[in-house]
C-alpha positions as CSV (number, residue, x, y, z in Angstrom):
1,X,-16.5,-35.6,50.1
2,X,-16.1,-31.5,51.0
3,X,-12.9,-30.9,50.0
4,X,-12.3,-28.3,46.9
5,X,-14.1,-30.6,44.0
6,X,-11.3,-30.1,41.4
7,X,-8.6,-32.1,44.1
8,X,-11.7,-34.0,44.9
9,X,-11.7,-35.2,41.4
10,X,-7.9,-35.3,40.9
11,X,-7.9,-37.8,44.0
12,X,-10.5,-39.6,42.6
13,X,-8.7,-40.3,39.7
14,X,-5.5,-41.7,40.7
15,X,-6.9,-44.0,43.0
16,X,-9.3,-45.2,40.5
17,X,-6.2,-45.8,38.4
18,X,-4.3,-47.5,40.8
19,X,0.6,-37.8,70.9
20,X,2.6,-36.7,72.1
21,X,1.9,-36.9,75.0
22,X,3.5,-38.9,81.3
23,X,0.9,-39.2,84.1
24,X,-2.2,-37.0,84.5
25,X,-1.3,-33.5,83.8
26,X,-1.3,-30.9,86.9
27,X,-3.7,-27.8,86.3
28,X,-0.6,-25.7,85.7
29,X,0.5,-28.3,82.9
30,X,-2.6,-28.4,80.9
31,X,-2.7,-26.7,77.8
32,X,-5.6,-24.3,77.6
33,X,-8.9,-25.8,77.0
34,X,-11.2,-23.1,75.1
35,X,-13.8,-20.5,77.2
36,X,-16.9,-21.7,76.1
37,X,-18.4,-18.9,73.7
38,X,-20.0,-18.0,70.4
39,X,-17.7,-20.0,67.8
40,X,-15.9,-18.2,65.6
41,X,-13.2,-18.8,62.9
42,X,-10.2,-18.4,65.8
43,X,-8.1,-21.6,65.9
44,X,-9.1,-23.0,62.7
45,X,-6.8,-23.7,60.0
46,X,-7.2,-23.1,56.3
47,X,-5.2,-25.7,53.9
48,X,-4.7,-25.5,50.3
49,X,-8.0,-27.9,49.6
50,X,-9.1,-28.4,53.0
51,X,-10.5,-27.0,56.6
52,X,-8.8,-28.1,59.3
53,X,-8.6,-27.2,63.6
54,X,-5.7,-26.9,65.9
55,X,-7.0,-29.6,68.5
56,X,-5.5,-31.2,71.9
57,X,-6.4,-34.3,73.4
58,X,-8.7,-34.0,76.9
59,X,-4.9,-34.9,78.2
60,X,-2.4,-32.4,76.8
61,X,-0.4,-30.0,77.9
62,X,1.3,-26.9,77.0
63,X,4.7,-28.3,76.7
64,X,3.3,-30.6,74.0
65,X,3.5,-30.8,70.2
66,X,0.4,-29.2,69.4
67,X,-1.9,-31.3,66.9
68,X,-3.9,-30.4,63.8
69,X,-7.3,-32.0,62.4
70,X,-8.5,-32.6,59.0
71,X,-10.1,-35.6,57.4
72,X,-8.5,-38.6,55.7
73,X,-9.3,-37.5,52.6
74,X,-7.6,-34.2,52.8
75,X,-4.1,-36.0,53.2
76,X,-1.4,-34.5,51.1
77,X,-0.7,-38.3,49.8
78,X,-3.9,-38.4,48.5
79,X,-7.1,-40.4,49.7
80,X,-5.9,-43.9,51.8
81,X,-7.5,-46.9,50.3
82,X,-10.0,-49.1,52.1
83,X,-8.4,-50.8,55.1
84,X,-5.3,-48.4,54.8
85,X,-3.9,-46.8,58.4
86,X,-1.4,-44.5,58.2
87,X,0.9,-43.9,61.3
88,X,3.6,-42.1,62.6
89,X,4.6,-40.7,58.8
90,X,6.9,-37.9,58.3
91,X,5.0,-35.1,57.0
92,X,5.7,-31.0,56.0
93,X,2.1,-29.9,55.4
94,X,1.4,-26.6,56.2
95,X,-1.4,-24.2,56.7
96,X,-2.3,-20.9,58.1
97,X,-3.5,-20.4,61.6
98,X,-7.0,-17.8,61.4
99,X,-8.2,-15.5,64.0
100,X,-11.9,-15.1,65.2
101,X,-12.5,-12.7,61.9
102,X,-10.8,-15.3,59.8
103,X,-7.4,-13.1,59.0
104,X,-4.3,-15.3,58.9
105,X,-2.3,-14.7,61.6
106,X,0.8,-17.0,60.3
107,X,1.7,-20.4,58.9
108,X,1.7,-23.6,61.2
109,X,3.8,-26.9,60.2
110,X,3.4,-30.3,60.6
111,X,6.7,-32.7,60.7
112,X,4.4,-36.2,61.5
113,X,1.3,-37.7,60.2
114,X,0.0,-39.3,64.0
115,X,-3.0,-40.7,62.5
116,X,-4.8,-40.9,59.1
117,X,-7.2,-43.3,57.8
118,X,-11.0,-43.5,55.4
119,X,-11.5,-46.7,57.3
120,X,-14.3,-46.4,59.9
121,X,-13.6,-42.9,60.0
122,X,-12.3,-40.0,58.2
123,X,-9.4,-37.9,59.8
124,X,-5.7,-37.2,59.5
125,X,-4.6,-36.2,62.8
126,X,-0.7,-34.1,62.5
127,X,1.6,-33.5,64.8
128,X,3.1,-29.7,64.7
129,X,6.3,-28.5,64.8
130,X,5.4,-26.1,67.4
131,X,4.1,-27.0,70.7
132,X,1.0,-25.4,72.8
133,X,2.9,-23.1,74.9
134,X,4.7,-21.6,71.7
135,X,1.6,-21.1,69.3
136,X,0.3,-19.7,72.8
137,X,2.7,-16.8,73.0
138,X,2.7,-15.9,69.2
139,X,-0.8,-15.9,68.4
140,X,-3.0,-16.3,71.4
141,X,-4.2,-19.5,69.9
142,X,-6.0,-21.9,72.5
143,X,-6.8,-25.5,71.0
144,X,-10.2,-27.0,70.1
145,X,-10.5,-30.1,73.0
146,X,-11.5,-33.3,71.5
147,X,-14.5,-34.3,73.2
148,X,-14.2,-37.8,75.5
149,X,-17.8,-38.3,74.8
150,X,-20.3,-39.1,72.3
151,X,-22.5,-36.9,70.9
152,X,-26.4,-36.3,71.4
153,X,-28.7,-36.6,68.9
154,X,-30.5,-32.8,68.7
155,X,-27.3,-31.3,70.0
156,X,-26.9,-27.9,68.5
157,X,-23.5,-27.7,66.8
158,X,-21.2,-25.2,64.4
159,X,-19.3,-25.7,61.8
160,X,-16.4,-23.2,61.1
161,X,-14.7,-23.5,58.0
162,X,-11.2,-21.9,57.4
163,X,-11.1,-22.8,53.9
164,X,-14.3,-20.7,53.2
165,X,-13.9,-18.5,55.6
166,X,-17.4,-19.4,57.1
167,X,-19.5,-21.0,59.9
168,X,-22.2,-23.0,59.5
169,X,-25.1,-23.2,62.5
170,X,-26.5,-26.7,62.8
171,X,-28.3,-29.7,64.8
172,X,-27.3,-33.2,64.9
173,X,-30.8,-34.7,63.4
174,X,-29.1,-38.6,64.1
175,X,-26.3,-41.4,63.7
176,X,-25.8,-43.5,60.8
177,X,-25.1,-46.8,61.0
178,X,-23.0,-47.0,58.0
179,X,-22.3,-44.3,55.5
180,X,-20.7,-46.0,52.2
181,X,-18.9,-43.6,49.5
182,X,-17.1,-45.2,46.6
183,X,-14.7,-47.4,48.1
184,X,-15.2,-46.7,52.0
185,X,-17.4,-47.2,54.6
186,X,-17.9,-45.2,57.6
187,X,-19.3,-46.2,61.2
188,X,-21.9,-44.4,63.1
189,X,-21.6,-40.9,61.4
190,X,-23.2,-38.0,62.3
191,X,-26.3,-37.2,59.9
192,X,-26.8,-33.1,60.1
193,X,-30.6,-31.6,60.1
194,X,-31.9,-31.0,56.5
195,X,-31.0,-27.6,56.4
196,X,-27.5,-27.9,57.1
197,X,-25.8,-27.3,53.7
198,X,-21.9,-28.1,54.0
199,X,-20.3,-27.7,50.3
200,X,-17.0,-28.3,49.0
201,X,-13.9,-26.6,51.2
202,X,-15.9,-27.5,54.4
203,X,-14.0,-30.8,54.5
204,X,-12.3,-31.1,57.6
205,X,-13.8,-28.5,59.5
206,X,-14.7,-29.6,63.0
207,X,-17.9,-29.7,64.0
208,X,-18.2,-28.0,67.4
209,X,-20.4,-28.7,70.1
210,X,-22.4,-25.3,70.6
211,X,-22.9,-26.3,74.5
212,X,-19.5,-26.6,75.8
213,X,-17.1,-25.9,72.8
214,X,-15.8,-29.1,72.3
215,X,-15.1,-31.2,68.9
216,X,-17.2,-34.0,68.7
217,X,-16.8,-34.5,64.8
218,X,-15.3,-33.5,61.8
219,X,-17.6,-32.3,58.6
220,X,-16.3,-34.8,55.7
221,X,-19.1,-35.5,53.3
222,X,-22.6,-35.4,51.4
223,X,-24.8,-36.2,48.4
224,X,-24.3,-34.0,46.0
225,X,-26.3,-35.7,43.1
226,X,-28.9,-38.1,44.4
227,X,-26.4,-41.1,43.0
228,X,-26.3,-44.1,45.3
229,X,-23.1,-45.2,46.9
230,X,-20.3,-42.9,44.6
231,X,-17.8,-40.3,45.0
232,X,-19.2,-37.5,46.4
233,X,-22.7,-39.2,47.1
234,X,-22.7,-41.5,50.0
235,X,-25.6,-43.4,51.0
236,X,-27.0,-44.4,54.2
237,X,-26.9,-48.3,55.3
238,X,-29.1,-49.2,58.2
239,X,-28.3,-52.0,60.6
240,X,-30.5,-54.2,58.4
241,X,-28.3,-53.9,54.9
242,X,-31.3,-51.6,53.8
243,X,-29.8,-48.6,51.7
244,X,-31.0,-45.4,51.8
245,X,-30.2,-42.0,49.8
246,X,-31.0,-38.5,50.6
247,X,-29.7,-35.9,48.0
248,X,-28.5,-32.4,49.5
249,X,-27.7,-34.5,52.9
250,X,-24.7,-33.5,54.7
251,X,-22.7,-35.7,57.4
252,X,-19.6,-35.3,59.6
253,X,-17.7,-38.5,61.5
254,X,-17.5,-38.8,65.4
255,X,-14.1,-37.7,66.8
256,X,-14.4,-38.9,70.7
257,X,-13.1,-42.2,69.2
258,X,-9.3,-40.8,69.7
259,X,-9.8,-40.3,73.2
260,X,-10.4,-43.9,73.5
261,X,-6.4,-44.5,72.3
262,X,-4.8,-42.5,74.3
263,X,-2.5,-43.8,76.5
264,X,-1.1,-42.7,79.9
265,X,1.6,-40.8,77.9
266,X,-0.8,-38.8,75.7
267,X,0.2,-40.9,73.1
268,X,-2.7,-42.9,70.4
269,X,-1.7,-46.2,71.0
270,X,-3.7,-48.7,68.9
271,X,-3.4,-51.4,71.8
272,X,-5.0,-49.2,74.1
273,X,-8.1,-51.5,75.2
274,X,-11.0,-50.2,73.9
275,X,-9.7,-48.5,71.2
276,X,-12.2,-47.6,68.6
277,X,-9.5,-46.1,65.2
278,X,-9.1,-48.7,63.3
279,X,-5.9,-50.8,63.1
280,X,-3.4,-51.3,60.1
281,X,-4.6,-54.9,58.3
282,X,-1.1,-55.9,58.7
């Protein structure tokens, strides 16, 4: 996972030991949807061990609590075990808000966990204590949109990284049926071109559609040792049970799947027919 490795580690450890949102919004309601342009750092978010977005559903508007992305594994609680959904959880992280050269332009705070799981996916989605509008007016911030759609393969794609402080240019090469790491398994995840070398920090940055600057994923992982199946190396399991591992390979997780649980109040309902997140076990 591309976190920092030391919290990587630390993570690793312990466990091994042990929406916001009535009605279709007018066009004077919506929050701000990005100009499509060159991707830079702007709107990204650097955490203490993690990358992470300020994102809004296809849905939102400006009067909104505005929403920040990371993956599941960057939760301040530490990594959620297999089959674990976390919902609706009071939260305080924090994290600084960048500009296109990367320069912090202030601290954003979360109050609510909306959404975090490693189960079929890996995000934490957080509910600010600011809303659109406000972030808006202080900093001229305009949210990533969450892509309704799935990605192509060959689609060209960046992959700004607050943490780092760096963007990495990219292709989507394919889809993986399932990636395993240690304990979890992810569905259909996006497998980058060779070349695309993600490292630690770079977990949770989104990955951004270079076409019409959407999020359609969110980096989270790759192989750093050429082991099968363990931290920090996931492998590749084909529709057949066949398992494959590609040292240096980087991969990121599809994030059109929480458009597809969002109900008519901008919410992520989990009843929402259709909806791909997975559900709590019980």
């Amino acid at each position: 996972m591309r976190l920092r490795r030391a919290i990587a580690l630390s993570a690793a450890a312990i466990a091994a030991a042990t929406g916001i949102l009535a009605g279709p919004a007018s066009a004077a309601q919506a929050a701000p949807a990005p100009t499509i342009a060159a991707t830079t750092l702007a709107n990204t978010i650097k955490l203490s061990n993690c990358s992470a977005s300020l994102v809004r559903f296809p849905t939102s508007v400006s009067t909104d609590r505005a929403m920040m992305l990371t993956n599941g594994h960057c939760y301040e609680g530490g990594m959620p075990g297999a089959g674990v959904v976390i919902q609706n959880k009071t939260s305080t992280r924090s994290g600084s808000l960048l500009n296109s050269a990367g320069t912090a332009l202030g601290t954003v705070r979360a109050d609510r966990v909306i959404y975090a799981t490693m189960t079929g996916t890996d995000v934490t989605l957080y509910r600010l204590s600011s809303t659109f509008a406000t972030l808006s007016s202080r900093y001229g911030a305009t949210p990533y949109t969450i892509s309704s759609s799935r990605p192509a393969a060959g689609s060209s794609i960046d992959i700004p990284s607050s943490y780092w402080k760096e963007i990495w240019n990219c292709k989507i090469n394919s889809f993986v049926y399932q990636l395993r790491e240690g304990d979890w398994t992810w569905s259909d995840s996006i497998k980058y071109d060779a070349n695309c070398d993600t490292i630690h920090g770079t977990s949770g940055s989104p990955i951004v559609d270079a076409t019409s600057g959407q999020i359609v994923g969110i980096n989270n992982t790759g192989n750093d040792d050429g082991a099968s199946c363990t931290l920090n190396n996931p492998c590749e399991v084909d529709a057949n049970g066949t398992t494959h591992v590609y040292q240096g390979q980087s991969y990121g997780e599809q994030t059109y799947w929480f458009t597809t649980c969002v109900n008519a109040s901008r919410t992520i309902d989990l009843t929402v027919s259709g909806c791909l997140l997975a559900k709590p076990t019980s």
